[in-house]
C-alpha positions in Angstrom: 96.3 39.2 -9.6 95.3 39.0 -12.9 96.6 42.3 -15.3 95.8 43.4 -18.4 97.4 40.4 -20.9 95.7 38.0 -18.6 92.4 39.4 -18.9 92.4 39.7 -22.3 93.7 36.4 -23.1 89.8 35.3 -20.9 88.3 38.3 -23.5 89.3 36.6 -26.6 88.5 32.8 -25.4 85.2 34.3 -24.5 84.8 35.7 -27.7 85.4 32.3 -29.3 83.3 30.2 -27.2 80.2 32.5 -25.9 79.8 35.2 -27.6 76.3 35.3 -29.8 74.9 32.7 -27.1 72.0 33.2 -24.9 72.4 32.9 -21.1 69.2 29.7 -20.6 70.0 29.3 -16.5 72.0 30.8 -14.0 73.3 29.5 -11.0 74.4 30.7 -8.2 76.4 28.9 -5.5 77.8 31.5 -3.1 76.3 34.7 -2.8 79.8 36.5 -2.3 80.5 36.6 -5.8 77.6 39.0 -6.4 78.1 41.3 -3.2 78.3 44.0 -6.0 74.9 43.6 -7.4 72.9 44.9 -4.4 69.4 43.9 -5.9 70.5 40.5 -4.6 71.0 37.0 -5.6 67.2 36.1 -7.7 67.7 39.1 -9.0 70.3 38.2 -11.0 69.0 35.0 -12.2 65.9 36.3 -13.5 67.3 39.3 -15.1 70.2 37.6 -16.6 68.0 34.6 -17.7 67.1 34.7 -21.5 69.9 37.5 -22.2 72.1 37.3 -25.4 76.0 37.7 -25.3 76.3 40.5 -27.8 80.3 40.7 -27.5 83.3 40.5 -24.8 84.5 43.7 -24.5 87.9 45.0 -21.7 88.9 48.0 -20.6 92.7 47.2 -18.3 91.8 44.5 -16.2 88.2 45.3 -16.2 86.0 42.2 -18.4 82.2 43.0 -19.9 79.6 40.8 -21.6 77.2 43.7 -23.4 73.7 41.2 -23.4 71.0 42.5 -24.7 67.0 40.9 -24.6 65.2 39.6 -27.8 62.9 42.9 -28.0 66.4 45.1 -28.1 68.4 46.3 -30.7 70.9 47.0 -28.7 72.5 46.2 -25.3 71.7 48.6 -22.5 73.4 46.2 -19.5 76.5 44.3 -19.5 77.8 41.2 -17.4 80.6 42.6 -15.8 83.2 40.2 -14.7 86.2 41.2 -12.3 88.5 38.3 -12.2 90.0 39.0 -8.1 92.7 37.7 -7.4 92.3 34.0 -8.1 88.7 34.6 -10.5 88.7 32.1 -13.9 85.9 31.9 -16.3 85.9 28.9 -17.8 83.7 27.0 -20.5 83.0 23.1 -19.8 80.3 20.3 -21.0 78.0 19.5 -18.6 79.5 16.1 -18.2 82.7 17.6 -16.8 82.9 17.7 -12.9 82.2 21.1 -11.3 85.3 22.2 -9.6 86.4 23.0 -6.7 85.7 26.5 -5.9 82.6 27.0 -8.4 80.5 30.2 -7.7 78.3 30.8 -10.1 77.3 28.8 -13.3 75.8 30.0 -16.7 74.2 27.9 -19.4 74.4 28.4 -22.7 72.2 27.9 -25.5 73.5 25.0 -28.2 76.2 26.1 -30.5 78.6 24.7 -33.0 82.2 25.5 -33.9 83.1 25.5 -37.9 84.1 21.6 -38.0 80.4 21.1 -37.0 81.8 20.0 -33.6 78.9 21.3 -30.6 80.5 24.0 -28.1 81.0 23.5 -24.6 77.6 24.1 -22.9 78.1 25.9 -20.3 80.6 28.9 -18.4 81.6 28.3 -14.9 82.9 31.4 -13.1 85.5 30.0 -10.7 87.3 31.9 -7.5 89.1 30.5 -4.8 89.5 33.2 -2.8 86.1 35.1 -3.7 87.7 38.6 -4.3 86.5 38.8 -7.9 82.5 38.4 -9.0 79.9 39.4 -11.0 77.6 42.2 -11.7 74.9 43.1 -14.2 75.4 46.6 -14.8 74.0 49.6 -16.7 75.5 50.5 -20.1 76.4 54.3 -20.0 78.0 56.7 -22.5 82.2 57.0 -22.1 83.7 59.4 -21.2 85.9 59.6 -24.7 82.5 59.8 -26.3 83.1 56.3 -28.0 80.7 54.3 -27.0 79.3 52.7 -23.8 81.0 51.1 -20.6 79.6 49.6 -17.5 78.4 52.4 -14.9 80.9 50.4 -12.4 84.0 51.0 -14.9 83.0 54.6 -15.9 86.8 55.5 -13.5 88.9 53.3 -15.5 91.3 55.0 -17.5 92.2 53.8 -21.6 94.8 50.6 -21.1 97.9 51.1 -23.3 97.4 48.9 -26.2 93.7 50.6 -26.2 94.2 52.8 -29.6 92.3 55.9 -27.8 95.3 55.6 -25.4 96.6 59.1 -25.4 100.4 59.5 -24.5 100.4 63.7 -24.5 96.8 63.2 -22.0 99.2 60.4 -19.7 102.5 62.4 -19.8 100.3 65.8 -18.7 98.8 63.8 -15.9 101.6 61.8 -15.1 103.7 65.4 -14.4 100.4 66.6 -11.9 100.9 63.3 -9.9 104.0 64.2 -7.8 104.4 60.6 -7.0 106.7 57.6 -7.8 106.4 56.4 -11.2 105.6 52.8 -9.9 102.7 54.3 -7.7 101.7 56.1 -11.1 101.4 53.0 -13.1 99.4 51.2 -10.8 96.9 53.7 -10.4 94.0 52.4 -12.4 92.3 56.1 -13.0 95.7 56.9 -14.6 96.7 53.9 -16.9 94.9 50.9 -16.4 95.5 47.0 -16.9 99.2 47.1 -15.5 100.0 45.8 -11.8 102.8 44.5 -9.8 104.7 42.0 -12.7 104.4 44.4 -15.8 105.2 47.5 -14.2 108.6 45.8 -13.1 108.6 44.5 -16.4 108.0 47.4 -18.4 110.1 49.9 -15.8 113.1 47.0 -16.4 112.4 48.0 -20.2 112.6 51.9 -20.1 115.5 51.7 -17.4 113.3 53.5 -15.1 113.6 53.3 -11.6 110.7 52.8 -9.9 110.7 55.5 -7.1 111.6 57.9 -10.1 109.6 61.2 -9.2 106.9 61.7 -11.8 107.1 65.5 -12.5 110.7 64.9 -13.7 109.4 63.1 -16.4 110.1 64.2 -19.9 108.0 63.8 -22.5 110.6 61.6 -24.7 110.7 59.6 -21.7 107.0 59.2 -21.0 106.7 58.0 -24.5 109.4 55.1 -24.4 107.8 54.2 -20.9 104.2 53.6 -22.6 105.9 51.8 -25.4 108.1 49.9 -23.0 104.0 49.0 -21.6 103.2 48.4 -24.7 105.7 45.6 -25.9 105.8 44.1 -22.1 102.3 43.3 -23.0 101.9 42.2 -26.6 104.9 40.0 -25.2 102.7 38.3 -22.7 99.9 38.0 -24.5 101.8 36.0 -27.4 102.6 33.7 -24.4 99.1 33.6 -22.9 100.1 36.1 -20.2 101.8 35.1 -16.6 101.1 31.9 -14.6 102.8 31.1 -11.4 100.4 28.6 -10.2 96.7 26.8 -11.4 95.4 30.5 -10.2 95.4 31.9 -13.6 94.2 30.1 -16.6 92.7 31.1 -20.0 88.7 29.8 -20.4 90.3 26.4 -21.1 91.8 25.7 -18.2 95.6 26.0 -19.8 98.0 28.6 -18.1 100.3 31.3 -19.7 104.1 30.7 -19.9 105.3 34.7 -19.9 106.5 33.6 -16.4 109.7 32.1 -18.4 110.6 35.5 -20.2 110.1 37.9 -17.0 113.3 40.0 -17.2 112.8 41.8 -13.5 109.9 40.5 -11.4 110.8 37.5 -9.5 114.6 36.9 -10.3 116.3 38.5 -7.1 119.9 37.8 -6.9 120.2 36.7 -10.8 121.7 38.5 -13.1 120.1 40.8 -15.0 120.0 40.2 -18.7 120.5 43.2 -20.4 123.8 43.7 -18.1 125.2 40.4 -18.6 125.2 40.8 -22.7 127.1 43.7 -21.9 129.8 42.3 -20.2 128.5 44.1 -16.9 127.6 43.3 -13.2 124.2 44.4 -12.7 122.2 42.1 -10.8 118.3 42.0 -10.1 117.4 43.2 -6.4 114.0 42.9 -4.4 113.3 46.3 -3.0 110.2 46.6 -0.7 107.0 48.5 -2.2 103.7 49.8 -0.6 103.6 46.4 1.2 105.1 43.8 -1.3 108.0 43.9 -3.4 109.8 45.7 -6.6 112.4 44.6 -8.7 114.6 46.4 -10.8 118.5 45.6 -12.0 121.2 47.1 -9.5 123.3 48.7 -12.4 121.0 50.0 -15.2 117.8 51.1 -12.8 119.4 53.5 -10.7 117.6 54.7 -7.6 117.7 58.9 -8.6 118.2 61.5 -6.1 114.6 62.5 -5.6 113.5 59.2 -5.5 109.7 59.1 -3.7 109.0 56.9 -1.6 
């Protein structure tokens, strides 16, 4: 599933490519992709018809367009986008053949990059297995008091790299939970834009266990485990986040290589790397987790005494 670097790798090609373009048709091809929007398929055409992409905006793995109509100054909905599973937003000509598992298709009015070279008319919201979609939602005060948010993402906590990310707020929170610190990082009311890969990743980093009872935390700790977040992230999105298949791509169509500088997730029975510079035996182990898997080095991730399950 897409997390936070992946999404915001789609945020910044959207940007580029739609941003400040109206929406002039949209199509839709399977209904499931708007199950969300309950006011129904023609609903959304019409409404979203004629709308102008004021900016491409994320909140963790959460993806808004704020549009806003010619007689507004400023947005009052938003094109939310949830990416799924397998979800990719991509821009393409008109000439270029629709894919495969095309739900819904936008088109854009005429733009041109700075060379003078015309932009790719149209955005095709593609999801193979249709657990991602689309909805036009409400714009509605945060609850940080800076600025708005999609009514359906009001829940979603600050992502680390957001800069109203507070550490004290998390580490306070984090104490209350009572729960294992991987169970914590995936909870999206909590922190959001981190899943399965980077909280191995970023656990591997703070040499964390991840049944490591929350209320144990220290404060010091806390704060390398954000920052461990933090660079596990910035990391990935230098790379173009994590592909593992033609799943994930950026609004291109090209996939992210941070798949070849994972330190934990994926590499059970190999050594782990921090271990082997040392001189040391610690080898990476795949541990069962709420129904898939953790990984997490042998030697330098300890399971703890307490550990939750």
């Amino acid at each position: 599933m897409p997390e936070l670097p992946e999404v915001e790798v789609v945020r910044r090609g959207v940007e580029r490519w739609i941003v400040g373009r109206t929406i002039d048709s949209v199509q839709v091809f399977d209904a499931r992709s708007l199950r969300r929007y309950t006011a129904g398929v023609l609903d959304f055409q019409e409404s979203l018809t004629g709308l102008t992409v004021d900016a491409a905006q994320r909140r963790g793995k959460f993806l808004w367009l704020p549009v806003r109509a010619p007689s507004e100054a400023e947005p009052s909905r938003a094109l939310l986008v949830h990416l799924g599973m397998s979800g990719q937003l991509l821009v393409a000509s008109a000439d270029q053949p629709a894919p495969r598992h095309e739900r819904i298709r936008l088109g854009l009015s005429p733009a041109v990059a700075s060379d003078g070279s015309p932009l790719p008319e149209q955005a095709r919201f593609v999801d193979q297995r249709i657990f991602g979609g689309m909805l036009l939602d409400p714009l509605v005060p945060s609850a940080d008091g800076q600025g708005t948010i999609p009514e359906h993402a009001f829940h979603i906590a600050c992502d680390p790299l957001d800069p109203l990310f507070d550490v004290d707020a998390f580490h306070a929170a984090l104490r209350r939970r009572r729960t294992g610190l991987k169970r914590a990082l995936l909870d999206q009311g909590l922190i959001s834009g981190i899943g399965n890969i980077y909280a191995d990743e970023a656990l591997w980093a703070a040499r964390l266990h991840w049944a490591a009872p929350t209320e144990t935390m220290t404060a010091p700790r806390t704060r390398e485990l954000v920052e461990a977040c933090q660079q596990v992230m910035r990391r990935a999105l230098d790379a173009g986040g994590t592909s593992f298949d033609s799943l994930y791509v950026n609004v291109n169509g090209e996939s992210g290589y941070f798949a070849r500088s994972l330190n934990a997730y994926g590499r059970a029975g190999e050594p782990c790397h921090r271990c082997e510079e040392a001189g040391l035996d610690g080898v990476i182990v795949r541990e069962k987790f709420a129904n898939r898997s953790s990984y997490r080095c042998s030697r330098c991730q300890r399971k703890p005494r307490r550990a939750r399950p």
